[in-house]
C-alpha positions as CSV (number, residue, x, y, z in Angstrom):
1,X,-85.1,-35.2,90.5
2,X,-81.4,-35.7,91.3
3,X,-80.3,-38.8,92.6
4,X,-79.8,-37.0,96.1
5,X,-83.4,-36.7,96.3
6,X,-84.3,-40.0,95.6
7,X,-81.7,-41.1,97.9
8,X,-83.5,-39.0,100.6
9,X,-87.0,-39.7,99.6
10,X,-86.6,-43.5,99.7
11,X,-84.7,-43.8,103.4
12,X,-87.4,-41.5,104.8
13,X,-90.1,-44.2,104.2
14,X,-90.5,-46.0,107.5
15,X,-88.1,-48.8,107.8
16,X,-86.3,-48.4,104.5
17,X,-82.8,-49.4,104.2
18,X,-80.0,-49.0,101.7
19,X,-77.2,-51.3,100.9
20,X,-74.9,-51.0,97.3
21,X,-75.1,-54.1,95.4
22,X,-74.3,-55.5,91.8
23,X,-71.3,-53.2,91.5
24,X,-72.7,-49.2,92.8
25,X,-76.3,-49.8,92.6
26,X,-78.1,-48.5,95.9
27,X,-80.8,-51.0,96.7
28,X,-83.7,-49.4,99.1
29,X,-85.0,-52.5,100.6
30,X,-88.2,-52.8,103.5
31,X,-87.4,-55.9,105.3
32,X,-85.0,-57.3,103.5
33,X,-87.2,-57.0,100.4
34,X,-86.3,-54.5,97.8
35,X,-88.5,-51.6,96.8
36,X,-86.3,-49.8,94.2
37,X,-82.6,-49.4,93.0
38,X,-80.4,-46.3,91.8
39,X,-78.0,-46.4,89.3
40,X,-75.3,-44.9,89.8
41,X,-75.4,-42.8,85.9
42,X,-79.1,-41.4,87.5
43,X,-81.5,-44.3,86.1
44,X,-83.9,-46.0,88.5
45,X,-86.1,-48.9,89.0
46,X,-88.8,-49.4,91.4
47,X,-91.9,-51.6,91.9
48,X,-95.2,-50.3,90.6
49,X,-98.9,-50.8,90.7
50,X,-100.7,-52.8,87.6
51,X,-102.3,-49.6,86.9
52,X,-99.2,-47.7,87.2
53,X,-97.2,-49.7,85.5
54,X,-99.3,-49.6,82.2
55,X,-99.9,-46.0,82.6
56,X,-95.3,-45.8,82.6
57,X,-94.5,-48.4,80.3
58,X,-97.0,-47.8,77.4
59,X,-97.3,-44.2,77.1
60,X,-95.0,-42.6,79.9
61,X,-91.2,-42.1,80.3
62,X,-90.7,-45.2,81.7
63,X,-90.0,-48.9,80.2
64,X,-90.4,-52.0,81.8
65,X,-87.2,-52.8,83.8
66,X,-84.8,-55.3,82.4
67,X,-85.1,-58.9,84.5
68,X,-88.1,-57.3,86.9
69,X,-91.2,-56.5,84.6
70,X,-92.7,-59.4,84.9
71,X,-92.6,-58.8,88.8
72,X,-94.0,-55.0,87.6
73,X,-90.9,-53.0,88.3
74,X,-90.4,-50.2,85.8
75,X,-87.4,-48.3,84.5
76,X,-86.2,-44.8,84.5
77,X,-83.1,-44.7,82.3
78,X,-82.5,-40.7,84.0
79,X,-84.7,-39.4,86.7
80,X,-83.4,-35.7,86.2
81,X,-85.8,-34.6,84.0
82,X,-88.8,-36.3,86.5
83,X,-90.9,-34.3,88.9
84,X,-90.1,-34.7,92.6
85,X,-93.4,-35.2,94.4
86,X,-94.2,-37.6,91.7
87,X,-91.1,-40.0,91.9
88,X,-91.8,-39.5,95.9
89,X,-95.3,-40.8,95.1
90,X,-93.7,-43.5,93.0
91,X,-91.6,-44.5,95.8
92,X,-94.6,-44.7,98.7
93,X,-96.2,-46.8,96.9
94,X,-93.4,-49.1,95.6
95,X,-92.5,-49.4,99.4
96,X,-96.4,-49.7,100.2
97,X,-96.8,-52.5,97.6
98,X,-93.6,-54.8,99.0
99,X,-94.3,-53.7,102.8
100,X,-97.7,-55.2,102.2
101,X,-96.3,-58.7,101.4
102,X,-94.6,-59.1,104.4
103,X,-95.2,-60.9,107.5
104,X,-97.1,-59.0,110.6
105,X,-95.2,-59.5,113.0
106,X,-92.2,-58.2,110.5
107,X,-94.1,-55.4,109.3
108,X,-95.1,-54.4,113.7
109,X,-91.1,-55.0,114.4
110,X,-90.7,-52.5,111.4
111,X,-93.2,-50.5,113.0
112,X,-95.7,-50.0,110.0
């Protein structure tokens, strides 16, 4: 996956945002809440699943992110050599898991 296609697959989730923060990170965030971050030398984090956390950390390509695994957010030190439909499935369902932890009436402005 290049980092253009992350970039694209994480602003087409409904009422993602992007911002730069910490230097040239990009920060996808679902109100106000962040989901997952690009580096900017092609290494990303996101939120996962317990199950899919596990599944990364202990015997896929993925380790758990530095300040953020004990909040279950895993680390990609290059996404290049990852599969596209699975890093978009990744990203659903980091966007699912923080969407679900906002308020309703945030998450019916946001229109999910």
């Amino acid at each position: 996956m290049t980092p253009a296609a992350f970039d694209k697959a994480a602003r087409a989730l409904t009422g993602a945002t992007m911002n730069v923060q910490w230097g040239e990170d990009q920060v996808y965030k679902i109100g106000g809440k962040m989901f997952a971050v690009l580096g900017p030398n092609g290494s990303a984090s996101f939120k996962a699943s317990d199950i899919a956390f596990e599944a990364l950390t202990e015997t896929g390509p993925a380790i758990p992110a530095p300040y953020l695994a004990r909040a279950k957010w895993v680390y990609f030190a290059d996404i290049a050599p990852l599969d596209d439909a699975e890093v978009e499935g990744w990203l659903a369902n980091a966007h699912a898991l923080i969407a679900a932890k906002l308020t309703k009436k945030l998450r019916a402005e946001l229109g999910l």
